[in-house]
C-alpha positions in Angstrom: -44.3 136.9 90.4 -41.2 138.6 91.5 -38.6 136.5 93.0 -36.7 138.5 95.9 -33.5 136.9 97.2 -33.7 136.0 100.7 -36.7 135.3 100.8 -37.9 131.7 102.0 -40.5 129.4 101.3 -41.6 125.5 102.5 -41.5 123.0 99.6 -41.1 119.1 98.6 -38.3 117.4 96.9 -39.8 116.1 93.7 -36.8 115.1 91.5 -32.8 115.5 91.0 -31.1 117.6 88.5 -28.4 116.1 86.3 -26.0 117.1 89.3 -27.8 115.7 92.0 -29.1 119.0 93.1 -33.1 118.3 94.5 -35.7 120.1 92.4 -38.5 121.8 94.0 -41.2 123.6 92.5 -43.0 126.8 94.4 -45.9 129.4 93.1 -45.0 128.3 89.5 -41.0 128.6 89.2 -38.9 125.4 89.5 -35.8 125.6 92.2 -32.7 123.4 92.3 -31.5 122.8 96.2 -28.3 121.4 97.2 -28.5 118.8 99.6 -31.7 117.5 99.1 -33.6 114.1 98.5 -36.6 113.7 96.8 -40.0 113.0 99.1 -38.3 116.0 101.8 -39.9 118.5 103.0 -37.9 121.7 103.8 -37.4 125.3 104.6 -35.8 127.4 101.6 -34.5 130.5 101.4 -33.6 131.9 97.9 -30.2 132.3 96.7 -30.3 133.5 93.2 -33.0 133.9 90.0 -32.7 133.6 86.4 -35.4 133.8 83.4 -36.9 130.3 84.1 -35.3 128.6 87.3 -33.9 129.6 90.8 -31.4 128.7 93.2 -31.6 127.6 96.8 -30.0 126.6 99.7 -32.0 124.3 103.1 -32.4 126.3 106.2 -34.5 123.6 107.6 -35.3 120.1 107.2 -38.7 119.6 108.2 -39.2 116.1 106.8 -36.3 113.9 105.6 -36.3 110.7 103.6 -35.1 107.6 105.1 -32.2 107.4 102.1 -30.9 110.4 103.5 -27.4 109.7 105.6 -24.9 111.7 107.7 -21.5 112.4 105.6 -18.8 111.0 106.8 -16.6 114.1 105.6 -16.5 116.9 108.3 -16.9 119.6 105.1 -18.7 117.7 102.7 -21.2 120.4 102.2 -17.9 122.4 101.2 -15.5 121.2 99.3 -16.2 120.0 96.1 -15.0 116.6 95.7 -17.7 114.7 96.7 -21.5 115.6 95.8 -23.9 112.7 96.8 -22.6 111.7 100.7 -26.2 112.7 101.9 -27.5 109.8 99.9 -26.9 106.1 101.1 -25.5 104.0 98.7 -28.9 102.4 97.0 -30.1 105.7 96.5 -26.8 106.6 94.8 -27.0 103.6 92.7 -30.6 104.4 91.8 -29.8 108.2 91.0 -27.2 107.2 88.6 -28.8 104.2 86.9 -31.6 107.0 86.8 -28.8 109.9 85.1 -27.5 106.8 82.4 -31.4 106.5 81.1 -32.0 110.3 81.1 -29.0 110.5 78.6 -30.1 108.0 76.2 -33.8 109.4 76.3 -32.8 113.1 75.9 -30.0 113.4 74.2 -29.9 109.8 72.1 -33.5 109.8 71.6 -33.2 106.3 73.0 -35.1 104.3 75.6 -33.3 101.9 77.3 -33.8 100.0 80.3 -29.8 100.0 81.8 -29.1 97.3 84.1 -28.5 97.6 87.7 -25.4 99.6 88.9 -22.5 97.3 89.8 -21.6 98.7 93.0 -18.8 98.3 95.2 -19.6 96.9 99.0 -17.0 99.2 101.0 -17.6 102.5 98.9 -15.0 104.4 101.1 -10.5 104.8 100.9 -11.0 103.7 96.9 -8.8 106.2 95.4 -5.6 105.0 94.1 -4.6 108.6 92.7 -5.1 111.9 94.2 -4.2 115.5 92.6 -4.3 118.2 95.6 -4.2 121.7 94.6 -1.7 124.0 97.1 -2.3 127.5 98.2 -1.6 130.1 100.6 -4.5 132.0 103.0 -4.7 136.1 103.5 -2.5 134.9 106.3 0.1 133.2 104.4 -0.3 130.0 106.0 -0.6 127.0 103.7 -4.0 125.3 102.6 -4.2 121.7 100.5 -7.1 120.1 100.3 -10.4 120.4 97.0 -12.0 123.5 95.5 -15.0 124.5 96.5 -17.9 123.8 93.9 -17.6 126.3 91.4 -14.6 128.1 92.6 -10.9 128.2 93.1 -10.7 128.4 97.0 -9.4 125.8 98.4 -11.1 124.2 101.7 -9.0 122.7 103.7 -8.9 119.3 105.4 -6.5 116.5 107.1 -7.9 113.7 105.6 -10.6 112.3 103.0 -12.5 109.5 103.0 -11.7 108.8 99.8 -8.3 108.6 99.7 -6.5 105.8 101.2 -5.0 106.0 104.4 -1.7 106.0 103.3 -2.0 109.2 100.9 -3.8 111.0 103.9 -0.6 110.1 105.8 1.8 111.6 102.9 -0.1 114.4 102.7 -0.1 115.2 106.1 3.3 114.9 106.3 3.9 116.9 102.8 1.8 120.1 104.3 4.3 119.8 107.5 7.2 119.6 105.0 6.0 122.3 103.7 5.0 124.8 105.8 8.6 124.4 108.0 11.3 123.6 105.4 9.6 124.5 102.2 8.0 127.9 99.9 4.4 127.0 100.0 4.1 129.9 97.0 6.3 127.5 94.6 3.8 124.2 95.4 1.0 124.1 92.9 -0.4 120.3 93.2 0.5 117.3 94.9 -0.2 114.5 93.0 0.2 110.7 95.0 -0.1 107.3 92.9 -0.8 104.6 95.2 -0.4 100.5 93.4 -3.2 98.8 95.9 -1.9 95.7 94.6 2.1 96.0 94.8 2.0 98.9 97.5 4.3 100.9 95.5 3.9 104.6 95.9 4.5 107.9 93.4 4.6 111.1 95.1 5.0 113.9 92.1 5.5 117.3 93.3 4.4 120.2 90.7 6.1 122.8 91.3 5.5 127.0 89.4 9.8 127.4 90.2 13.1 126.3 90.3 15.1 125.0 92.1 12.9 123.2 95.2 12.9 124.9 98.2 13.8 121.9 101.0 14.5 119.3 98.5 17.2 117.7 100.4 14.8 117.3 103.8 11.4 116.4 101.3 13.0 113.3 100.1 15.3 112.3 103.2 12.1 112.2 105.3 9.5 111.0 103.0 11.8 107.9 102.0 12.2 107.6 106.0 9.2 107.7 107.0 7.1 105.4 104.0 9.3 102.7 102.8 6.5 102.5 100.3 7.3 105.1 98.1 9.4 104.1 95.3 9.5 107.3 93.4 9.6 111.1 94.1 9.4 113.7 91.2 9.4 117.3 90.6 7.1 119.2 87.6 7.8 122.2 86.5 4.8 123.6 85.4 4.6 127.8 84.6 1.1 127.5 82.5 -1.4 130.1 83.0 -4.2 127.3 83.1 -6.1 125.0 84.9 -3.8 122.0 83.4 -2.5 120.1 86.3 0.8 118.5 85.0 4.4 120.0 83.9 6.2 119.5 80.9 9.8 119.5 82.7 9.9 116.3 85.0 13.3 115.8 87.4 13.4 112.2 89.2 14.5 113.4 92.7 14.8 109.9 94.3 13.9 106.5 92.5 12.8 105.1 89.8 9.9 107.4 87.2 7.5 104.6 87.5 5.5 102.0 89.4 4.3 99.3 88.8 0.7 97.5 89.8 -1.3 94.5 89.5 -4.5 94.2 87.3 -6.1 90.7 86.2 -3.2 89.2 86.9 -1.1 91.1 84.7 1.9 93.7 85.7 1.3 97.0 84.5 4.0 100.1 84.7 2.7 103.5 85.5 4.0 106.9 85.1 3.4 110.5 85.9 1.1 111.5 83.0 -0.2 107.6 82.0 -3.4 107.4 82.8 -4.7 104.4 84.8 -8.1 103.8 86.5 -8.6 105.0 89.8 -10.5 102.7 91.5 -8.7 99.7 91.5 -11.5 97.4 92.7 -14.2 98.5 90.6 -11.9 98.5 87.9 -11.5 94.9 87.6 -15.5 94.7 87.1 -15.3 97.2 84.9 -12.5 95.0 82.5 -13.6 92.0 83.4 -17.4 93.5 82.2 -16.3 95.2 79.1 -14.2 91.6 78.0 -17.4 89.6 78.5 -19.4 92.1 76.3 -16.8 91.8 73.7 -17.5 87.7 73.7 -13.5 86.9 72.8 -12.9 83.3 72.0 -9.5 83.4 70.5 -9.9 84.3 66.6 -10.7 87.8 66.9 -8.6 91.1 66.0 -9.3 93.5 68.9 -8.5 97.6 68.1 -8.4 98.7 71.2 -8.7 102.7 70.8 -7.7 105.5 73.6 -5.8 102.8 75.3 -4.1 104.4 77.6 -1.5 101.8 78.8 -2.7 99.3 77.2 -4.2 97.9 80.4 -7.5 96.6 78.9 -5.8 95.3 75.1 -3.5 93.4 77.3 -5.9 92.0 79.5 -7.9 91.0 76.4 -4.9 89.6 74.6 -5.0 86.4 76.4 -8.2 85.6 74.6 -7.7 87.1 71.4 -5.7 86.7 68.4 -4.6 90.1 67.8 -4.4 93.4 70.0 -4.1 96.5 68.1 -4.0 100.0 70.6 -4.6 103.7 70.0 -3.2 106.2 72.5 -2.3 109.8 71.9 0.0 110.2 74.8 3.8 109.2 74.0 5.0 108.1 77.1 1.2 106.0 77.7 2.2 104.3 74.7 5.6 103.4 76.0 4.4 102.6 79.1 2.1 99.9 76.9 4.9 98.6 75.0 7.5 97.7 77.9 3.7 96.5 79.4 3.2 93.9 76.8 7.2 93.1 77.2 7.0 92.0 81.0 3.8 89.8 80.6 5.5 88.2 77.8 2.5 89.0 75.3 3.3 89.0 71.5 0.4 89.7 70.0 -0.5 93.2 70.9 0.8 96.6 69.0 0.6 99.6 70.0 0.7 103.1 68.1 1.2 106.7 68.9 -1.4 109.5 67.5 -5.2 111.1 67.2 -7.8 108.2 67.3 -9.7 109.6 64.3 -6.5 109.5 62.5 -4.9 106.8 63.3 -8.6 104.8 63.1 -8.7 105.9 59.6 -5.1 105.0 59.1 -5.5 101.5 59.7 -8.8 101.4 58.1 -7.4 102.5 55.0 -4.4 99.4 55.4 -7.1 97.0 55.2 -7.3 96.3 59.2 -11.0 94.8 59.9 -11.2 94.1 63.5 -13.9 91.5 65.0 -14.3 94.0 68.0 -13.4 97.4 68.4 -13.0 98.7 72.6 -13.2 102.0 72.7 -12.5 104.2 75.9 -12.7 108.0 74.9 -11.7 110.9 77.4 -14.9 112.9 78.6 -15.6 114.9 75.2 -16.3 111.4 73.6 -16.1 109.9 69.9 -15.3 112.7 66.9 -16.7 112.4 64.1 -13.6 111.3 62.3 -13.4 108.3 65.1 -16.6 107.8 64.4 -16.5 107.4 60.6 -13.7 105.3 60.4 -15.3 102.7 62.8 -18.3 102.7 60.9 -15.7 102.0 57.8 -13.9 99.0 59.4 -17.2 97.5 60.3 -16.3 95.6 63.6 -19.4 93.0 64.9 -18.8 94.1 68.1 -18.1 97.5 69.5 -17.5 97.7 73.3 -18.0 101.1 74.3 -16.4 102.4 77.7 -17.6 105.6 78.9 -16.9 108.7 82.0 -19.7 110.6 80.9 -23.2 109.0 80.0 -24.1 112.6 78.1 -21.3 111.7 75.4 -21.9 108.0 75.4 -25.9 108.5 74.6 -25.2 110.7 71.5 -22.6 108.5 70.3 -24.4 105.4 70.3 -27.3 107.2 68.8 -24.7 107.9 65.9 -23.5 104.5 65.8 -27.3 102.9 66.1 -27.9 105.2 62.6 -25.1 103.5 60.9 -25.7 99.9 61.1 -25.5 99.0 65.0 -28.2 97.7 67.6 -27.5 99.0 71.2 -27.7 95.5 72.7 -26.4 96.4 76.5 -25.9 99.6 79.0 -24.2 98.1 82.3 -23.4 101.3 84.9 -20.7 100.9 87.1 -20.0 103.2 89.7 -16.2 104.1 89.9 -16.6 106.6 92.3 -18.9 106.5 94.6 -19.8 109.8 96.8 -19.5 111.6 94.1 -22.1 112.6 90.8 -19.3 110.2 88.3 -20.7 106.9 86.6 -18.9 104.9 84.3 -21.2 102.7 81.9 -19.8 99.8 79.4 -22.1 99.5 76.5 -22.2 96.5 73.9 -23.0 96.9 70.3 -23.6 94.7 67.9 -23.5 95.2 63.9 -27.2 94.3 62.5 -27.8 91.9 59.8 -24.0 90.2 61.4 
């Protein structure tokens, strides 16, 4: 049958796809719908058609599910950083429990029954770190604000729901800066760190030239008017890319760091260091991933992609030694002067490639009791992979971003000597298609 586009068609909601788009099937071809819940009936008009699938948009909602809900975001159907707002929040947590078992079964070959999503109560203001991209209109007038799904315009808005109140508020006052004082053409991101605990605030301005138009009037009024904000920096970045960050960083007023509360431990946080960014959910998430690892004071813990060392330490209070991974130089400095202001001697941290530095130790004879991984979105190389296998920890706690990864990796690890023994989803960011999930494996015949 020939599919024309335009044309329109009535149809039920029968399923989600991996990115919460509803799947409806009509006359023998299989659509994907934004914006729609499974058991709804709707009016569709055709937006595109490949060999074996087609793409639609809602003109009408002729029946809709009690899960549905009305976004809270004035152009949540536009911009791109949240996905799932139509959904209440059980739904949410069932889709994503739902998207952690489709990975094991398709990709792992696994079946697994994960446990219910730990879910946070008020799923709204979470985000303790926002990255805004800058631009100018056909007018010339300044937009900030998300991309559009698949796209590099930018859709404007004052404030998200997401954010906390007091990043909308410096970013309000930011697009002001800059549209009377500043050169909105030399303003590529805003990025805010916000310490929930501590209150402490990092306002990083990346910047595509030198030197920064309005400097003088940017930090005089944003010191002014938030006593928060302890520290104001410029990037440099001239990249041709999508990466976010500069190489050239100037402190323009403060201190290059913050510092937050996790667990009851102080933690310093920089520019480029990465650090969760929901701070609620993300003591679950440690607190979780320490339980799986069952510490009782004897063990050696390699703690691998650790970042600033935010989980080792946290674990080093029950363990006997705390060994950390972490590519990024100034992370692993950050983790160092970390273990010096909590006082803790029995973590060490080291600068390099997982796989290689895995193998590295593996090769000096280091055996840990558990190893805590927490790989970037790409997951485990093989490498990484190979060396765990070679240092044989009973325990491997597994922290994952992206179930796809996490499933073929623990299929890996399940054909060299481990039994999956627990998949706990978490959801660090709710609204939006992203599930974290913390895994425990144990070594068979241990």
């Amino acid at each position: 049958m020939e599919w024309a586009k335009n044309t329109t068609f009535i149809a039920e909601c029968t399923d989600y796809t991996f990115d919460g788009l509803g799947i409806v099937r009509y006359q023998g071809m299989c659509f994907f719908v934004r914006n729609l819940l499974v058991g709804e009936q709707a009016e569709i008009q055709i937006m595109a058609v490949k060999k074996n699938r087609g793409y639609g948009r809602v003109l009408r909602l002729l029946r809709t599910s009690p899960q549905r809900t009305a976004p809270r975001c004035p152009v949540a159907g536009k911009c791109g950083g949240c996905q799932l707002q139509h959904m209440s929040a059980d739904l949410q947590a069932q889709f994503k429990r739902q998207r952690v078992a489709d990975c094991f079964r398709r990709i792992g070959r696994m079946e697994v029954q994960p446990l219910p999503v730990i879910t946070m109560q008020q799923p709204w203001h979470y985000r303790n770190k926002v990255q805004v991209p800058v631009g100018v209109d056909s007018q010339g007038q300044i937009r900030m604000g998300y991309y559009r799904t698949h796209s590099h315009d930018i859709v404007d808005w004052d404030r998200c729901c997401l954010h906390s109140e007091l990043e909308n508020e410096i970013l309000l006052c930011l697009r002001e800066l800059i549209r009377r004082h500043g050169n909105p053409e030399q303003f590529r991101h805003i990025l805010i760190k916000h310490a929930f605990v501590t209150g402490q605030v990092m306002v990083v301005l990346i910047v595509n030239q030198q030197p920064l138009t309005g400097q003088a009037v940017f930090v005089e009024t944003l010191r002014r008017r938030f006593p928060q904000i302890r520290s104001i920096l410029m990037q440099l970045n001239q990249r041709q890319d999508n990466v976010i960050l500069g190489d050239q960083q100037t402190v323009l007023w403060g201190d290059s760091t913050i510092e937050e509360e996790l667990l009851g431990l102080r933690f310093q946080i920089s520019a480029r260091a990465f650090y969760q960014i929901n701070p609620l959910q993300t003591a679950k998430l440690y607190q979780t991933a320490l339980d799986f690892a069952g510490l009782t004071g004897s063990e050696t813990l390699m703690d691998v992609y650790c970042g600033t060392g935010t989980i080792g330490l946290c674990a080093s209070r029950q363990a006997k030694r705390v060994i950390g991974i972490e590519i990024v130089p100034s992370a692993v400095e950050d983790a160092r002067r970390n273990a010096l202001r909590n006082g803790i001697t029995n973590a060490e941290f080291y600068c390099g490639e997982a796989g290689e530095w895995t193998e590295k130790l593996r090769k000096q004879g280091v055996q840990p009791d558990v190893a805590m991984v927490d790989p970037p979105r790409k997951g485990l190389d093989e490498k990484t992979l190979n060396a765990l296998e070679g240092m044989n920890p009973q325990r491997i706690v597994y922290v994952s971003c992206d179930p796809a990864t996490l499933a073929r990796d623990c299929a890996w690890l399940c054909a060299h000597g481990y039994q999956l023994e627990r998949v706990q989803p978490l959801d660090m960011f709710p609204a939006t298609l992203h599930v974290e999930t913390i895994v425990l494996l144990q070594k068979l015949n241990s």
